[in-house]
N, C-alpha and C positions, 0 to 999 in steps of 0.2 A: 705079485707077492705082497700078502700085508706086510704094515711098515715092523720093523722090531721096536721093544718100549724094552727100556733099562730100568729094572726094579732094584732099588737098592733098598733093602731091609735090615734095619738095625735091631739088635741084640738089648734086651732089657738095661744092659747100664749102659749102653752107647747110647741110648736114648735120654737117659737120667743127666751122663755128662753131657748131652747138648742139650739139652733142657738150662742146668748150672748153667753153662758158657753162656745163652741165652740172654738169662739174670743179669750176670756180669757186665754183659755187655750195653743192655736198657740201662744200667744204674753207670756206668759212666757218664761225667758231665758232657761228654762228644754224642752220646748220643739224643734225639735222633740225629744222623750224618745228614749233612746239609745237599738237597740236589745240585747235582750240577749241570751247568748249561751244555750243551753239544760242542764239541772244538771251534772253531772259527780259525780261519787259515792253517790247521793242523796244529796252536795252541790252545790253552786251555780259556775262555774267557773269562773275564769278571763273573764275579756272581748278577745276574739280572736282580734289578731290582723292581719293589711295584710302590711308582708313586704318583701320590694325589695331586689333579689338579687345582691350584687353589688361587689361581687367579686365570682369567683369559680377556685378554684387551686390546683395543684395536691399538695398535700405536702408529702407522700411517695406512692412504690409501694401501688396502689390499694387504696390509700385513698387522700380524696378530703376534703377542707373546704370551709366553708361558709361563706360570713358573709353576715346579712341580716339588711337591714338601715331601721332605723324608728325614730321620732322624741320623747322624753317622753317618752322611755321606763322603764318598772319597770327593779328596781336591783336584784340583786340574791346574793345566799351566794354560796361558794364552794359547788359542788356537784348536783347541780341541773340541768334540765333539760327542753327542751322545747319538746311540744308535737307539728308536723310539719307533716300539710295537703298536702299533694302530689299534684300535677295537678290532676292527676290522683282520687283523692280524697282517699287513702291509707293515714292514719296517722301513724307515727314513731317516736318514740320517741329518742334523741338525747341530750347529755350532755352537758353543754356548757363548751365551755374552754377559751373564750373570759379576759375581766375586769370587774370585778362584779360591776364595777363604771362607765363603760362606760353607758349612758344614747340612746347613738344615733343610735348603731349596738348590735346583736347578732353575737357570734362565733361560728360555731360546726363542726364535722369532722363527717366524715363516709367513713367506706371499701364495696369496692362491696363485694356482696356475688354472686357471679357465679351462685351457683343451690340454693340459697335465693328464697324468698315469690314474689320479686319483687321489695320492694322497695327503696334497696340500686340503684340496676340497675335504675331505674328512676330519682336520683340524681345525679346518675355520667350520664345519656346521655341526660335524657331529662327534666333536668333544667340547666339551664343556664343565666350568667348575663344577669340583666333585667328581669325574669320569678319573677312574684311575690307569694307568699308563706303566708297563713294561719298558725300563729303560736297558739298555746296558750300556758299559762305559764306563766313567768314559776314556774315549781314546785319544791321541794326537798325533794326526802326521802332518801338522802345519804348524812347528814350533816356532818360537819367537828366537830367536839364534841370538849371538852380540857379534857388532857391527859397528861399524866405523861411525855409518851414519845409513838412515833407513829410509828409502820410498813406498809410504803405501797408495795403491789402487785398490776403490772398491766403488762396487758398482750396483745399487740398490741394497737388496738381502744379502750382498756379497759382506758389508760393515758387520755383520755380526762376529766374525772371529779375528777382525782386526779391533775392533773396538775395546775389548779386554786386553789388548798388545800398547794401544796408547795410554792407560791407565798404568801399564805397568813399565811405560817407558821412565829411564829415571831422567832427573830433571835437568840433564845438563846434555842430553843425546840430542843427536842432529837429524833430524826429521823434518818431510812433509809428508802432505794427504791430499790425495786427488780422490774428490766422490761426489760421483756420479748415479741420474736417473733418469727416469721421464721428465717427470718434474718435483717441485720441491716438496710437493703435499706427499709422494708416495715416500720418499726418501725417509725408513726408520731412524729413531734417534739424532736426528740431524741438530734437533736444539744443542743434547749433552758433546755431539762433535765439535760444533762450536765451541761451543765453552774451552773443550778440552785443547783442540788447535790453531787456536785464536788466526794469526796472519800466517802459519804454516799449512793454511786449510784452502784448495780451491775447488767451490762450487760448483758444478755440470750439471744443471738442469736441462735435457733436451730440449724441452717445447722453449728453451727462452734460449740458448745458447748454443746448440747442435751438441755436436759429437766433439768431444775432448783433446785435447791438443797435446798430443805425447810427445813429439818431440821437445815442447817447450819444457813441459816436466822433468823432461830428464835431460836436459839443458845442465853443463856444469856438474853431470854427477863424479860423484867423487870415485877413484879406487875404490874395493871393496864396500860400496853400498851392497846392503840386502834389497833388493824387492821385493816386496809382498800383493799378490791382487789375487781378487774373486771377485767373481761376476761373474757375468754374461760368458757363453764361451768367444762370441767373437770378442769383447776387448781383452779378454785372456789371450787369444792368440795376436791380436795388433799387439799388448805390452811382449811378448815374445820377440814378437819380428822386430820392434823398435827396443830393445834392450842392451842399454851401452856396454861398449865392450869395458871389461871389471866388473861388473854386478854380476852379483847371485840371484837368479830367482827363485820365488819360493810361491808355490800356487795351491790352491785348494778348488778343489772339482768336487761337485756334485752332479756330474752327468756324465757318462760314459766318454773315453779321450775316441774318438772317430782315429780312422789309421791313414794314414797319407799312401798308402798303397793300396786303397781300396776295397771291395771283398772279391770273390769268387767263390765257386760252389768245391763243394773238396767232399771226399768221403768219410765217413765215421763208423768206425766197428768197435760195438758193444762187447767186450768179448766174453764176459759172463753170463750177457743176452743170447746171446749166437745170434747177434742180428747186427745187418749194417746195412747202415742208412745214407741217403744223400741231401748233405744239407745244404740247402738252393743258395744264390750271392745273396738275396734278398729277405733274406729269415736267418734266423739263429741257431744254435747248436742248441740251446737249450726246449724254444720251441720242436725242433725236430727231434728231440727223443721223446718231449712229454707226448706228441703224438703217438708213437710205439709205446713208450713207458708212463701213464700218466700221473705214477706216485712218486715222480721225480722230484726229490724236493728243492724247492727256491724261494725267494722274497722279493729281494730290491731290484733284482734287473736291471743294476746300474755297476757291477761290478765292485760293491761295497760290504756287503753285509757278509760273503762266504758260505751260505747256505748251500747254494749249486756247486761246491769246490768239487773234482771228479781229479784222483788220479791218474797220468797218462802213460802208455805202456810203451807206444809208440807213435813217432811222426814227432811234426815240428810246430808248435804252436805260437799264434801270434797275440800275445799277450795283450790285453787292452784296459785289463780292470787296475783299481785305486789301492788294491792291499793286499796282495802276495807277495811275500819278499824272494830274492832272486831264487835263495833256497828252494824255495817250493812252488816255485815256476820250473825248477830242473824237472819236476815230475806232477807236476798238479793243474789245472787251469780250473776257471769259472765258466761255464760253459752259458752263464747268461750274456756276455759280449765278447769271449776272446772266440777266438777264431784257428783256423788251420793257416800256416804257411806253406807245407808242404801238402800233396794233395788227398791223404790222409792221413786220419788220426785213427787211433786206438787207446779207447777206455776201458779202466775196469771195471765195468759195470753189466 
């Protein structure tokens, strides 16, 4: 059968009055209405912003900064982060290390990563000043908390969202800093760390000192110290394992959390596909439906950005990504890293 079309035909003044409302509506100061971005974890995000880059410099082996000029920017508190659209359209998520008061630039650094996804290598070659950039943000789930007294860990690229947390510590808090690299030449910002934690500061340069001595660090910690680390994931998981009991940890990821239960292959029903799929132990959910569905959309692949969010209908999901809150884990998953627990799933898709 052809399809049926709904003609709706307006009458000489129904036409004049929406023509008027029309008017009306153009000559208010709101209009035009400003677009707005796609949800992100089933909220509304910031407005995207697009800004220029107006500096790009190396500031150690393998790592570059940014900073990106805009007029009216929102402030940010230590630890946060902006989420930054590639040319290429690849979003990445990056820490800022800037002045949480500057209103006119963003800061951020990044290290290439050689056999990386891609999109370090696209920042260090192919932006450059004047290439303008899609940010949004920013956001924070690595706040800077109050605390009796503070240990940070960071671990090359990891000093970027601590760095703005020692600036803002006030002057009478009890703190050190343990940071750590290969070596000293890779190590960003390392002069202004100095400065800033004078005999509170201990050095790990690998090629000259090995691998870093946690228990001596946290030697004498106090009741309710915060910890803070980013880095690598393995010394993110050693400062876990070795974390005195009364400390808080507080960690920042930029790589997918791995599950300590492994994977398996589990079933997946599309149900407004009428298709069900088998997604293997060794591949993803989200690779397995772009193969059926290939206008599935996604970005980071790292459980960050919320592009792939799919609500779920049924089954049990093993949650792995960095930004759904419990709420919307009760019915939603990322389907670029989380996974099945039970041996199917059902999406609405």
């Amino acid at each position: 059968m052809p399809k049926l079309r709904t003609v709706v035909v307006l009458t000489g003044a129904a036409l004049l009055a929406r023509r008027a409302m029309r008017r009306r509506i153009e000559a208010s100061p709101l209009w035009p209405m400003p677009a707005l971005d796609p949800p992100i974890s089933g909220r509304p995000r910031s407005r995207a912003l697009r800004l220029a880059v107006a500096a790009h410099e190396t500031v150690a082996d393998g790592v570059v900064r940014l900073r990106l000029e805009g007029h009216g920017l929102p402030r940010w508190e230590p630890g946060a982060h902006l989420d930054v659209v590639l040319p290429s359209g690849l979003v990445r998520q990056y820490s800022l290390c800037g002045d949480p008061e500057d209103t006119s630039s963003y800061t951020v650094a990044t290290r290439l990563v050689p056999d990386g996804r891609g999109g370090s290598r696209e920042v260090h070659e192919g932006v450059t000043e004047g290439t303008t950039l899609e940010v949004r943000g920013p956001r924070n789930r690595f706040p800077l908390v109050e605390a009796p007294a503070y240990v940070f860990v960071a671990g090359g690229i990891g000093i970027t969202p601590i760095l703005p947390m020692l600036r803002a510590l006030p002057e009478h808090a009890r703190w050190r800093l343990l940071y750590g690299g290969r070596t000293r030449a890779s190590m960003p910002f390392l002069e202004e760390v100095e400065k800033l934690a004078g005999d509170r500061l201990v050095v790990v340069a690998q090629d000259e000192d090995g691998l870093p001595d946690l228990d001596a660090l946290f030697a004498d910690t106090a009741q309710g110290t915060a910890v803070y680390c980013c880095g690598p994931q393995g010394l993110m998981e050693a400062v876990e394992e070795r974390l005195p009991d009364g400390a808080t940890l507080h960690l920042e990821r930029f790589a997918p959390r791995a599950s300590a239960e492994g994977n398996h292959a589990f079933e997946l029903e599309l149900r407004r596909s009428g298709r069900t799929l088998t997604v293997p132990a060794d591949s993803t959910a989200l690779a397995t439906i772009r193969g059926a569905l290939p206008d599935t959309p996604y970005s980071c692949e790292q459980g960050f950005c919320g592009t792939c969010q799919q609500r779920v209908l049924a089954g049990e999901v093993d949650h792995r990504d960095e930004l759904l809150t419990d709420g919307e884990r009760a019915d939603s998953m990322l389907i670029c890293v989380s996974r099945a627990r039970s041996e199917r799933l059902v999406l609405d898709m």
